[in-house]
N, C-alpha and C positions, 0 to 999 in steps of 0.2 A: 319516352316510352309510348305517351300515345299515337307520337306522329308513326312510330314502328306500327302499332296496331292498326293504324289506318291504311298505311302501304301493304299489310299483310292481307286485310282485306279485300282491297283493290286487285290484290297481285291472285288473290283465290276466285275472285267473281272474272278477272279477265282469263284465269286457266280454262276454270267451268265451262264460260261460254266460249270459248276455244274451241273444247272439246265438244260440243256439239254444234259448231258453225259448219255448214256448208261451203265454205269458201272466206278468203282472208282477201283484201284488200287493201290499198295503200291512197293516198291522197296526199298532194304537193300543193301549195299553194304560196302566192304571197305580194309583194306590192315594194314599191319605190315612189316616195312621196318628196317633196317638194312646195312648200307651200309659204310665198312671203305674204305680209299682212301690214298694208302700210295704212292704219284707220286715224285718222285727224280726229275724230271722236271721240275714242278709247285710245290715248299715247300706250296705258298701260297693259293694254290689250294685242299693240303691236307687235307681234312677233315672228318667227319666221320658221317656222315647224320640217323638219328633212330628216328622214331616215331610211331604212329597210324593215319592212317584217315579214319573217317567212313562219309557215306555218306545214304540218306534218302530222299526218294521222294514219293509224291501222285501222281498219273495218273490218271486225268479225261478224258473219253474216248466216243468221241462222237461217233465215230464209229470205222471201222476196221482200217478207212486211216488216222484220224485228231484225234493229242492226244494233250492237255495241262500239263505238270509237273512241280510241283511245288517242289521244298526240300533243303536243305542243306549239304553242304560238309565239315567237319572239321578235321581241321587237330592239333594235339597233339604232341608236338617233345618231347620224353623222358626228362624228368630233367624237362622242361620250364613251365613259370608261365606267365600268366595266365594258367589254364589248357588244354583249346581250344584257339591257339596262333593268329589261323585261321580260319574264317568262311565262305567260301564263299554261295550264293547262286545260289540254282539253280531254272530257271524259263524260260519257252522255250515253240512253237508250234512245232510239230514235224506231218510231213507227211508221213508217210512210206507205199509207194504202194508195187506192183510188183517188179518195176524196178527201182524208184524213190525213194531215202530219202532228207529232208528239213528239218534242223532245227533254227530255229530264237530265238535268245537270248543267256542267258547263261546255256550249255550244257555240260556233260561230254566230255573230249576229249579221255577218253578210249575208246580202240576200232574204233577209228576214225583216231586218226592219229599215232596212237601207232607204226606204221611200218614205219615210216621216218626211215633211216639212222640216228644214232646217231652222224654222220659228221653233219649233218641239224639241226636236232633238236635234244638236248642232253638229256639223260634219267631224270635227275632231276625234269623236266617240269613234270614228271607224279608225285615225292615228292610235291613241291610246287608250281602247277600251273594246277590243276587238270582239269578246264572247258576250253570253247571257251567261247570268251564271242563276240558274232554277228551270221555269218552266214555259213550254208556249206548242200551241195548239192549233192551228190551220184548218179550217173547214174551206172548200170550194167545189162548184161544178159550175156550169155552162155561165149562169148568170149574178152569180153570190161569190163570193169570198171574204175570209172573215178572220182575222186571227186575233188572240189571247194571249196574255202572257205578261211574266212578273220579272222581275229581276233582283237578285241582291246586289247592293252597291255596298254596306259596308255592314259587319256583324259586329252588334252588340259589345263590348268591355267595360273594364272599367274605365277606360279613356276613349276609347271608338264610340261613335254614335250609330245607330240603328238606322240603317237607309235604304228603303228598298223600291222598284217602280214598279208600277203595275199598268198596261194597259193593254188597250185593243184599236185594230184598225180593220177596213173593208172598204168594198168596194161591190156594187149594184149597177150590173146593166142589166136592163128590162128586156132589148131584143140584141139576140146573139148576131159578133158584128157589125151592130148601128150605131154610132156617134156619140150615142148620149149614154154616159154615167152619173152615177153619185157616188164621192167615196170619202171616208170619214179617218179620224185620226184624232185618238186620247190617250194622255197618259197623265197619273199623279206620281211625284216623290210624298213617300212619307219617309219625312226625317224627325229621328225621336231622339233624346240625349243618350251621354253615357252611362252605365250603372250608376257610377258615383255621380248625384248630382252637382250640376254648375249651378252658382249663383243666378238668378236671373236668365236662365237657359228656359226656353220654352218649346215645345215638338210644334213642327213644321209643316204643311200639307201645300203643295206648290205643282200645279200639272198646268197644262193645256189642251185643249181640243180645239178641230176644224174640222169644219163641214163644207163641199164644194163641189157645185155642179159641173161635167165637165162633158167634153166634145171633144173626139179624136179625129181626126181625119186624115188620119197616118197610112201613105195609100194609094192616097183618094187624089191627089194633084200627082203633078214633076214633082212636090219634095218628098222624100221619104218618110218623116215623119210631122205632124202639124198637130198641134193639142191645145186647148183653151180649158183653163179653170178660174170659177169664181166664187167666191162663199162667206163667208164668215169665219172668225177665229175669236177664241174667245178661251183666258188664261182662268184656274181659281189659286188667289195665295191666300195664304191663313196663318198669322201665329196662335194657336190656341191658348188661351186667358189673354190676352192684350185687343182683338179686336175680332170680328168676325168674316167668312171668306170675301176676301176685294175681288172683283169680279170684271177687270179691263176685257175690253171689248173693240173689234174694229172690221173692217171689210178688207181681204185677200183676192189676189188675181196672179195668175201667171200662164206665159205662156212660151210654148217649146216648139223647135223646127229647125230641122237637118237635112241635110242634104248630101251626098256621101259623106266626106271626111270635114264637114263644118256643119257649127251647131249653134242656135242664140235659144238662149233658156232667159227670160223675164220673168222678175218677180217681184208683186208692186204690192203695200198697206198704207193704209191710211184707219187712224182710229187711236183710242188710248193707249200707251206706253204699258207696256208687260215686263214685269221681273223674272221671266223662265228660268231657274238655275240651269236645267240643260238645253235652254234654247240661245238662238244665235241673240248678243247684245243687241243686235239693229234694231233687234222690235221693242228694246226701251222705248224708241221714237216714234212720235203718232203720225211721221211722214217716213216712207223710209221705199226707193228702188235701187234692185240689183239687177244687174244684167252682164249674163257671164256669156264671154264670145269663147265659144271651142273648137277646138281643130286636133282633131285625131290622126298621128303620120302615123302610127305605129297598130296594124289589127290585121292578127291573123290567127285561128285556133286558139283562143282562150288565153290569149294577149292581147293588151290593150296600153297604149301610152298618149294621154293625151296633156297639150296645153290649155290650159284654161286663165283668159283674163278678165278681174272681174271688176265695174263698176261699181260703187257705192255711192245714192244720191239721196241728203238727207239734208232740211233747211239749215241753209248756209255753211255745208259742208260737200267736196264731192272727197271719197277717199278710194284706193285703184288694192287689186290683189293680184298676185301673179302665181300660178303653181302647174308644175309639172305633177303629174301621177304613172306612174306605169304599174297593171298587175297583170300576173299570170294565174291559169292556173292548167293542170294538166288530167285533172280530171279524176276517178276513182279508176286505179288498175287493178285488176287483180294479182295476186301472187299464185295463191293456191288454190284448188280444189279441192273438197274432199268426196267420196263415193259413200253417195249412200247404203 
């Protein structure tokens, strides 16, 4: 009966704003992944990740600044049955000014938080965990950029635990188009038990941040793009009543350059061992380089397919990954108009 109550009012707030949209919309998107994982490190970690996800939304669009989208995201893992093993939905107000973006609900996190550090948040989150599902907020002009935002990952029961993230990212250049940036990156989970308590169960607080100067020169030579970052990273975990926040600590570098269709992206730590739950394993390690060789055959209009092979070098292990990606996407069309 409630879930009829909630679809009843979903199905009223998308007539409503229907009938005073400006114009309706459509948006196609989606991805073809590919990803083996052979780590000497983590055996149980090895795995070899392949699917489809396509994703579908309508835009009712009351104006330039205030949009409603309504669609769905699924996702298909090669071999698995059901055929769509995942469904999520998507359904969100979205404000996008000048200088301001606002979205409430559940939204893509493409393109939004896609540029975490994979120490923060680990690439998989874009396979199987494709939305935000709450809030996030965007400030920027010429030399700022700045965004906010939380996330629910699991709601409260009497057997589900309470988990949700919450961070912010930016990015500061001093002089428009000069080389030098700063730009930062934090988030915590707070993981808290089920209603019914567990024995010896205790609430969780487990984030990361980085801080790192950087220099673009993307451009500026024969390669297309050239980028340098260095800074610090630095994880907080915490069981509360057992111990107080651990606070690892190390130095971060990486660097990126392309040239048309090839790319070498490095990324090097050295420092204490971090337990990120959403970050990549490697930064367990207080030694740890990756360096992923890229070559893009496939890019034209809002397609992209590339191979990516990636190094992993960590004391007295090297371990190799190999992954294809292809996504498209086609853009926002419209369908209709309506006359004012």
């Amino acid at each position: 009966m409630l879930k009829k109550i909630y679809v009843f009012i979903i199905l009223a707030i998308f007539t409503s704003a229907a009938a005073m949209a400006q114009d309706v919309d459509v948006h196609f998107n989606g991805s073809v992944f590919f990803d083996n994982r052979e780590y000497k490190e983590f055996i149980n970690r090895s795995h070899t990740y392949s699917g489809t996800r396509l994703a579908l939304d309508v835009g009712l669009n009351l104006d330039s600044l205030n949009h409603f989208i309504v669609g769905v995201n699924a996702l298909h893992e090669f071999g698995g049955n059901p055929f769509f093993k995942r469904v999520n939905p998507v359904a969100y107000y979205s404000f996008t000014g000048k200088q301001w973006l606002f979205n409430a609900g559940e939204f893509p996190r493409e393109g939004l938080l896609t540029n975490y550090p994979r120490a923060l948040l680990n690439d998989t989150l874009r396979y199987f965990r494709p939305n935000i599902e709450g809030l996030l907020t965007t400030f920027h002009n010429q030399h700022v950029s700045e965004t906010v935002w939380i996330d629910w990952v699991s709601r409260q029961t009497n057997v589900d635990r309470e988990q949700f993230l919450f961070g912010f990212s930016g990015k500061y250049q001093p002089v428009l188009n000069g080389p030098f940036y700063l730009a930062h990156y934090f988030f915590l989970l707070h993981d808290a038990g089920p209603a019914i308590p567990v024995p010896d169960d205790h609430i969780q607080d487990n984030g990361a941040a980085q801080v790192k100067l950087g220099l673009n020169f993307s451009h500026k030579t024969f390669l297309d793009s050239l980028n340098f970052e260095a800074g610090g990273m630095l994880s907080l975990e915490r069981v509360r009543g057992v111990d107080g926040f651990q606070k690892p600590k190390g130095f971060v570098a990486n660097a990126y350059l392309s040239y048309k269709r090839f790319a070498l992206f490095d990324e090097f730590y050295k420092g204490d061992g971090h337990h990120i739950t959403f970050g990549d394993a490697y930064y367990e390690k207080k030694t740890y380089n990756r360096l992923d060789i890229i070559y893009t055959p496939f890019l034209y209009k809002g397609l992209r397919g590339q191979f990516v092979l990636s190094l992993h070098q960590t004391p007295g292990y090297s371990s190799n990954q190999e992954a294809f990606r292809l996504s498209y996407d086609i853009g926002r069309r419209r369908l209709l108009k309506f006359k004012e």
